[in-house]
Backbone as numpy.savetxt, mean C-alpha at the origin, in Angstrom:
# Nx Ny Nz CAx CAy CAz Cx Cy Cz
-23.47 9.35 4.56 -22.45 10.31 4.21 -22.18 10.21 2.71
-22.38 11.41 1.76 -21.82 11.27 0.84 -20.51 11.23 0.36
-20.01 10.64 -0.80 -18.37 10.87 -0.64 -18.06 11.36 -2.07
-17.29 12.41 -1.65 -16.62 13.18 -2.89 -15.82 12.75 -3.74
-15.39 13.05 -5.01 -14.70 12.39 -5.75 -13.54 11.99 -5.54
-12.93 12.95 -5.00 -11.76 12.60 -4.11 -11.73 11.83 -3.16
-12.86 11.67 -2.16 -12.58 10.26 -1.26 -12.65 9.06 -2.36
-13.27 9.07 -3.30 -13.88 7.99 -4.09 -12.27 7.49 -5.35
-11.82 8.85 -5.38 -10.35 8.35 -6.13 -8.85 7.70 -4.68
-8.97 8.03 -4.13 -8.09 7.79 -2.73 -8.85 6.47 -2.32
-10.05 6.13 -2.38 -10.16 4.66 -1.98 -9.65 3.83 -3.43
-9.81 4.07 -4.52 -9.58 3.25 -5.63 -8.16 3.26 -5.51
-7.57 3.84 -5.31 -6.21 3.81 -4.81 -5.48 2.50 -4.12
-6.29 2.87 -2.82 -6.12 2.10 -2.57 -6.73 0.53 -2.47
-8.08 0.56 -2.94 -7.84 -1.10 -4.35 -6.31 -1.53 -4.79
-6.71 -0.13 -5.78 -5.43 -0.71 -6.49 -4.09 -1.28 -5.48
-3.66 -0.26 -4.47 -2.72 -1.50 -3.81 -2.57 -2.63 -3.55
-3.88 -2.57 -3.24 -4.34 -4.55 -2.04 -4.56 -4.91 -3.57
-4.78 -4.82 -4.83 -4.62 -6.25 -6.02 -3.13 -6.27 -6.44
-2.64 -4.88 -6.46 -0.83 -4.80 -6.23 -0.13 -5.94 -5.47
-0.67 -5.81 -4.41 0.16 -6.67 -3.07 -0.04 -8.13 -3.27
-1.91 -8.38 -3.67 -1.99 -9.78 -4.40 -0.98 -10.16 -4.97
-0.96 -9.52 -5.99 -0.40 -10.04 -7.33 1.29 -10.48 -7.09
1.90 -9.47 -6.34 3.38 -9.82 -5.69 3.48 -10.72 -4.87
1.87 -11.52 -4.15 2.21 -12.49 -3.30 2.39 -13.96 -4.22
1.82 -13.47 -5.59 1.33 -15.05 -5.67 2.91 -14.90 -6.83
3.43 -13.97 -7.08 4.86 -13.89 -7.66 6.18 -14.23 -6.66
6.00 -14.35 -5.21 6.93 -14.14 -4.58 7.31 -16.16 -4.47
6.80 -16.91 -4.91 7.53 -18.07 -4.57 8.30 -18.38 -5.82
7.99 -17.99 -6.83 8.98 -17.99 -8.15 10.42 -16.92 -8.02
10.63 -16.24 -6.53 11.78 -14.98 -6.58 12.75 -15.71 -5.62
13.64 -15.46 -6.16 14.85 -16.22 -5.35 15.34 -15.61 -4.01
15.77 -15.86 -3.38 15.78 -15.51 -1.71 16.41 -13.64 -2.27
17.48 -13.61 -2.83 18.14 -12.43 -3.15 16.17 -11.47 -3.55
16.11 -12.35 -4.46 15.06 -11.24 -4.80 13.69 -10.39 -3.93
13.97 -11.65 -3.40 12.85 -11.64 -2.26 13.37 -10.74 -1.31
14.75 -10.78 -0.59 14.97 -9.63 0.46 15.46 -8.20 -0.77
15.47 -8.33 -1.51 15.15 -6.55 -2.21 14.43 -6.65 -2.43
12.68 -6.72 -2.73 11.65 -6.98 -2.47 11.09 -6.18 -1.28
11.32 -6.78 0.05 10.96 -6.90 1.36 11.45 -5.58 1.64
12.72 -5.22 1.26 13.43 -4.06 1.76 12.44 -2.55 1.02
12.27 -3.06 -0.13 11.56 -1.97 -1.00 10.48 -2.23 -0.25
9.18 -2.99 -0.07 7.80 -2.89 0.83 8.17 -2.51 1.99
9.16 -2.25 3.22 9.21 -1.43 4.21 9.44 -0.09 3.54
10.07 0.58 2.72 9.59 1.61 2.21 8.96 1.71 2.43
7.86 1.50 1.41 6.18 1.62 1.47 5.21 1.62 2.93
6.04 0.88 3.55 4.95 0.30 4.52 5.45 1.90 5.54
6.53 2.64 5.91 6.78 3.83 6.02 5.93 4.90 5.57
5.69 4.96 4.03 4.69 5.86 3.46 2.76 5.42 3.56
2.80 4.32 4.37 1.44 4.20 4.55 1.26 4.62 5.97
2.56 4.21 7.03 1.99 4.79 8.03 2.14 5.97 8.35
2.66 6.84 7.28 2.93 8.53 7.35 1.58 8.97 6.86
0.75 8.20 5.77 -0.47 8.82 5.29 -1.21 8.43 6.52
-1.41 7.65 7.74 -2.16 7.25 8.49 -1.86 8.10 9.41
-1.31 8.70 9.46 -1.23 9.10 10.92 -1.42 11.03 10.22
-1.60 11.34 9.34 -1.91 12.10 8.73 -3.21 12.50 8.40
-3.93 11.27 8.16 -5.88 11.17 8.26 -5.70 10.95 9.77
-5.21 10.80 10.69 -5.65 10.85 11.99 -5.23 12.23 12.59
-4.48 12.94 12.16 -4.31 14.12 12.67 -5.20 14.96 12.06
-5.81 15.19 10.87 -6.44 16.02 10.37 -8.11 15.83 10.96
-8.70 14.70 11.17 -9.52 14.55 12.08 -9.69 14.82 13.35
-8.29 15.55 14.08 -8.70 15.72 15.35 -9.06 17.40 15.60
């Protein structure tokens, strides 16, 4: 299968998250408990907007 530029920018994307998420893991033992649950609270955000894009590539496939 070839992949269009657009699949090819939407996967770099998401690279870029997963070295994002790295990078906040290996920051999260230097964050003080406060920081850490606003932190946590802000990544359920996110984790909301990933499973809205998922279920979004699964609907458009059917």
């Amino acid at each position: 299968m070839v992949a269009t530029g657009e699949l090819i920018r939407a996967m770099n994307y998401v690279d870029d998250m997963n070295a994002t998420l790295r990078r906040i893991c290996v920051a999260i033992p230097s964050m003080t408990a406060e920081e850490r649950q606003r932190l946590a609270e802000y990544l359920r955000a996110a984790q909301n907007s990933i499973a809205a894009a998922l279920t979004d590539l699964e609907k458009a496939g059917q």
